[in-house]
C-alpha positions in Angstrom: 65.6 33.0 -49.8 65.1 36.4 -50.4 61.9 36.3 -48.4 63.6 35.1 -45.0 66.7 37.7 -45.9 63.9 40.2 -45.6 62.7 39.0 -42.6 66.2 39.0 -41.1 66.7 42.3 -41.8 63.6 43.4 -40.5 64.5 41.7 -37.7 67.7 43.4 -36.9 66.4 46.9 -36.9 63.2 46.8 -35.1 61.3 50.4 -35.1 62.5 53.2 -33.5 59.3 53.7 -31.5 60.5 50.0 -30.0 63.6 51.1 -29.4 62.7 54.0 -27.7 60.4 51.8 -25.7 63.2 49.3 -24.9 65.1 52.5 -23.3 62.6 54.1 -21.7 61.7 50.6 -19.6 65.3 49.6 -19.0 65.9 53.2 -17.3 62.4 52.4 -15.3 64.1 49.2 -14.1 67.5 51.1 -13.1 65.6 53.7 -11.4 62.9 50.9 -9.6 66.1 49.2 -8.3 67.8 52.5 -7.2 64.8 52.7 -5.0 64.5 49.4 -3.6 68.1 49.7 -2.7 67.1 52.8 -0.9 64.9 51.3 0.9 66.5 48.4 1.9 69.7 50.6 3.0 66.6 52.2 5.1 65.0 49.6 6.2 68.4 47.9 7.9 69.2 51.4 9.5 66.0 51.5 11.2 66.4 47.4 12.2 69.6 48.3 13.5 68.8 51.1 15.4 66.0 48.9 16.9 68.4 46.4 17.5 70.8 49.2 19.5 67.3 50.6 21.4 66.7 46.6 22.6 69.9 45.9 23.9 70.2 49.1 26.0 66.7 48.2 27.5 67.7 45.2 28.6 71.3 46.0 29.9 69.3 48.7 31.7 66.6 46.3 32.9 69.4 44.3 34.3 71.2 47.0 36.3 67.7 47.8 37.5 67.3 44.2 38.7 70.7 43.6 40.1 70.2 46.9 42.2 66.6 45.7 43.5 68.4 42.4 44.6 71.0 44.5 46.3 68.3 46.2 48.0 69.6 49.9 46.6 67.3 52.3 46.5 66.5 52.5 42.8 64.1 54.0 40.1 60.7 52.0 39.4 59.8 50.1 36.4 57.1 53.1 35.4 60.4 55.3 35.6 62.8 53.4 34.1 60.2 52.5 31.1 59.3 56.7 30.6 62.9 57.5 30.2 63.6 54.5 27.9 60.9 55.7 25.8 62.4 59.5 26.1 65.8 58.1 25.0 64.0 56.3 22.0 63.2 59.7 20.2 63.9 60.9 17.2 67.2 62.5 16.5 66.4 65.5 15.6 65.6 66.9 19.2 68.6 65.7 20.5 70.5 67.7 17.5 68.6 70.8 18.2 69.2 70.5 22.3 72.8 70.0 21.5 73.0 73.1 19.6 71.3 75.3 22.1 74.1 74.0 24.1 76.9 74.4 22.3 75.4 78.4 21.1 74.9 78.7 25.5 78.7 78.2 25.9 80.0 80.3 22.9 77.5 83.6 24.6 79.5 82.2 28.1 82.6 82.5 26.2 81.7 86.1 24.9 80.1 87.3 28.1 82.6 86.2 30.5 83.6 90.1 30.7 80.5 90.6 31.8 79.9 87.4 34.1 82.6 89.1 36.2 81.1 92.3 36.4 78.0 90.5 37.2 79.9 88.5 40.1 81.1 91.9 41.5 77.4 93.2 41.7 76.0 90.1 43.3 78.6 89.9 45.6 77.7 93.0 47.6 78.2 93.5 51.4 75.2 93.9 53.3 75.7 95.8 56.6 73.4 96.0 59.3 72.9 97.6 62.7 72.2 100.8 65.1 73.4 104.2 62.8 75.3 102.1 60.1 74.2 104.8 58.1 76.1 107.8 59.5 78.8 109.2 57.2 81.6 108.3 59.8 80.8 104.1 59.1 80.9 104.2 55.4 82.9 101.9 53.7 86.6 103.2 52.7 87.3 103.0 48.8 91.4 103.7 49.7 93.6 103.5 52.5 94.0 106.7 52.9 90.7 107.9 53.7 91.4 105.7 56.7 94.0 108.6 58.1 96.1 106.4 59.4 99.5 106.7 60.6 102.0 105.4 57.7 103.9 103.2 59.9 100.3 101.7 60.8 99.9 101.3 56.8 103.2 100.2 56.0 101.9 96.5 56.5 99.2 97.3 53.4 102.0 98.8 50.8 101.3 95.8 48.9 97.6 96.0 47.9 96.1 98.8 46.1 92.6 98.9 47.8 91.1 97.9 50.5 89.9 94.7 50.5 85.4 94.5 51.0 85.8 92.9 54.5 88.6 95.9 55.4 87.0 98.7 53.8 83.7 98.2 55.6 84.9 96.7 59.0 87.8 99.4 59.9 85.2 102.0 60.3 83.6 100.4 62.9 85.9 98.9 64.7 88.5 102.5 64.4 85.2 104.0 66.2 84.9 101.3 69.2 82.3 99.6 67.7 81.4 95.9 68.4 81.2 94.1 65.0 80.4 90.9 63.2 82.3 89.7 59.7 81.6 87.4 57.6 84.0 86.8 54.7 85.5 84.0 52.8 89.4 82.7 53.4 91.5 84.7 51.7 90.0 88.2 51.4 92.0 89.7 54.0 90.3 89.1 57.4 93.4 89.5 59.4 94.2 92.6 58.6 90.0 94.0 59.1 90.7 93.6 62.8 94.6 93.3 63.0 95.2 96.7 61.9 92.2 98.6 64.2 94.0 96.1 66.8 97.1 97.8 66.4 95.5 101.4 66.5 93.9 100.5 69.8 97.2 99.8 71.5 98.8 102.6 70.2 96.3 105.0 71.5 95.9 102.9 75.2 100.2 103.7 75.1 99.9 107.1 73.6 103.4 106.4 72.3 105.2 105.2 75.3 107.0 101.9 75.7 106.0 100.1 79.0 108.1 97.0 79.7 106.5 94.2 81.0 103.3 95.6 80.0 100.1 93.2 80.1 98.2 92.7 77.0 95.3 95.2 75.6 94.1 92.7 73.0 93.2 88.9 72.8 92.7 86.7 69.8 91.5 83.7 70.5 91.7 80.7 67.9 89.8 77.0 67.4 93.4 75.9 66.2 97.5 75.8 66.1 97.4 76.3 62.9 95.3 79.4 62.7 96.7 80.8 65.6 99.9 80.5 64.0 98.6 82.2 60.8 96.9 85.0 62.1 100.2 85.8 64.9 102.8 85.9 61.9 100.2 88.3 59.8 99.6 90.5 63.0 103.5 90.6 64.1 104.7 91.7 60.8 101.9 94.2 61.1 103.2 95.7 64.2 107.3 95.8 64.0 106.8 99.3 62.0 105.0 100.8 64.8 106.7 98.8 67.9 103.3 96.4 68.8 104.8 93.1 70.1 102.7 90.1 70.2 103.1 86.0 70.9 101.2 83.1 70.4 100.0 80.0 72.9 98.7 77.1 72.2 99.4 73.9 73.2 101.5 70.8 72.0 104.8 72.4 72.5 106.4 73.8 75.4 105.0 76.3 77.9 108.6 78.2 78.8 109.2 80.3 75.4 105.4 81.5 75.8 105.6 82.2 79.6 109.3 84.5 78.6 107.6 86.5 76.2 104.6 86.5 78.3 106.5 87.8 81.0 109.0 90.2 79.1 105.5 91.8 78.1 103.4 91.9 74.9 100.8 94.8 73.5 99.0 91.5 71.4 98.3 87.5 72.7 97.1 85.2 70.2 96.0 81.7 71.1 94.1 78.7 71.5 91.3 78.5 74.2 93.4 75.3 76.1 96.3 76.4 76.8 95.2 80.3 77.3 93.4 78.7 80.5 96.6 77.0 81.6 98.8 79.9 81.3 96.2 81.6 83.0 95.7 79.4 85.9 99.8 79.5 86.2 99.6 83.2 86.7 101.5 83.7 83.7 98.9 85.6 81.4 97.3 88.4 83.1 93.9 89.4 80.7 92.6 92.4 83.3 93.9 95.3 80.9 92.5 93.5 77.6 89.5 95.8 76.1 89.8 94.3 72.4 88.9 90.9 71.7 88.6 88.9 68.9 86.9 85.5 68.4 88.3 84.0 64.9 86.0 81.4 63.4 83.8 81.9 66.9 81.3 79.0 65.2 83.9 76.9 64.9 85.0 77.7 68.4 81.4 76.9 69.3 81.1 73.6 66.9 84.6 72.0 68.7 83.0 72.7 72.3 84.8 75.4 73.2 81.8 77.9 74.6 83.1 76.9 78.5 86.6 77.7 77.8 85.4 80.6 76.0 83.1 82.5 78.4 85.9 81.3 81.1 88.6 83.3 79.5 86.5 86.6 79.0 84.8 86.7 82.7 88.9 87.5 83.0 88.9 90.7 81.1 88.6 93.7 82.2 84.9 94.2 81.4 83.9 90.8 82.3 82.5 89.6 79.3 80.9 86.3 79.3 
């Protein structure tokens, strides 16, 4: 009895170099499972992500083959194969391309100061011709080194400066030059001939009101709707300083043109069409015209205006055509 009570008790309380044995093994076993969870959890992210990369192969295969049948002009299988396998790259160059774009738009967000500067210096106007570089053809940086009458200028009291296509083309044309402009919508075109327009029929005058005068300039316009633009800009431009103008063109009536026609203008504005039929009527008389402008001339051209065109100038005063 006491024999087997010894043995129970040895029993019970095993070593401590067992025990320590026991614990060590049992934390080997948590840690060994830690890690085959691990890689299980590893091994179904990278089956899933194959799984993803399959399916969006084959959706593109099919697009590819529904377009073939289709007849659409479409990539070919060596193509659609090399950007499959591009797409199927790790994700760490897509991270590090996505960061070179977000850190491009934050120095576009800091420099945009200086991406307008930058827009100012590219846009510069390039000017070319016979003695564009005598001092009497450089570009005006205010209105007043144009020394123009203020009544002339009254029609500018609302802009500061100049605009590029102003400040470079009144030069010119305040000299008699021929010229050539090219400049976008909006950047005050009008004006760049409408005001050295205005000058030139003011000096043919020298101050004194003719009635019933013919016309010393032409505009002539692809359009209505740009004749009608440019006549409002260039008849507000001219009530200060007592330069009348009107505007033809056709799909309305003849009869208010023909009475202001006839109750004489300084200015005529119009389109090519129905220039030629006030024209033909005797009604518009274009012999004292020496300035003439062609407003969107390549669009004149591109509409098939050139006949119409070289018609209407061989009935200036200097014939040109």
């Amino acid at each position: 009895m006491g024999r087997k009570l010894q043995d129970a008790t040895l029993f019970s309380e095993p070593p401590a170099e067992e025990i320590k044995l026991k614990k060590k093994n049992k934390k080997n076993k948590h840690k060994d499972i830690e890690t085959e969870e691990e890689q299980n959890e590893e091994y179904l992210k990278r089956k899933l992500e194959a799984v993803e990369t399959d399916l969006s192969k084959k959706k593109k295969k099919k697009k590819h083959k529904k377009d073939r049948e289709n007849g659409n002009e479409t990539k070919s299988d060596e193509q659609v194969i090399q950007e499959e396998e591009e797409e199927s790259t790790d994700g760490s160059k897509k991270k590090k391309h996505h960061k070179e774009d977000n850190e491009t738009e934050i120095n576009e967000g800091k420099g945009s100061e200086n991406g307008e500067a930058k827009q100012e210096v590219d846009s510069k106007v390039v000017v070319t011709g016979k003695g564009v570089e005598e001092a009497k053809y450089v570009s005006l940086k205010s209105f007043s080194e144009a020394k123009l009458p203020e009544n002339v200028l009254e029609c500018c009291k609302n802009f500061k400066n100049p605009s590029a296509i102003q400040s470079h083309a009144w030069p010119f044309l305040l000299n008699g030059r021929d010229f050539i402009g090219i400049a976008k919508t909006g950047s005050g075109k009008t004006l760049a001939f409408g005001v050295p327009a205005i000058m030139h029929v003011l000096n043919k005058r020298k101050g004194k009101s003719v009635k019933k005068a013919n016309p010393l300039c032409l505009v002539l316009s692809p359009t209505r709707e740009l004749a009608d633009q440019i006549y409002e800009v260039i008849s507000d431009a001219g009530k200060s300083c007592g330069v009348k103008s009107v505007c033809v063109y056709g799909g309305t009536s003849k009869q208010p043109q023909i009475s202001a026609l006839q109750s004489g203008v300084d200015i005529v504005i119009g389109t090519p069409g129905r220039l030629i039929d006030l024209i033909e009527m005797n009604v518009c008389n274009l012999m004292e015209v020496s300035f003439v402008v062609l407003d969107e001339a390549d669009r004149m051209l591109d509409m098939g205006f050139e006949e119409p065109v070289r018609f209407i100038l061989g009935k200036i005063s200097s014939g040109i055509c």
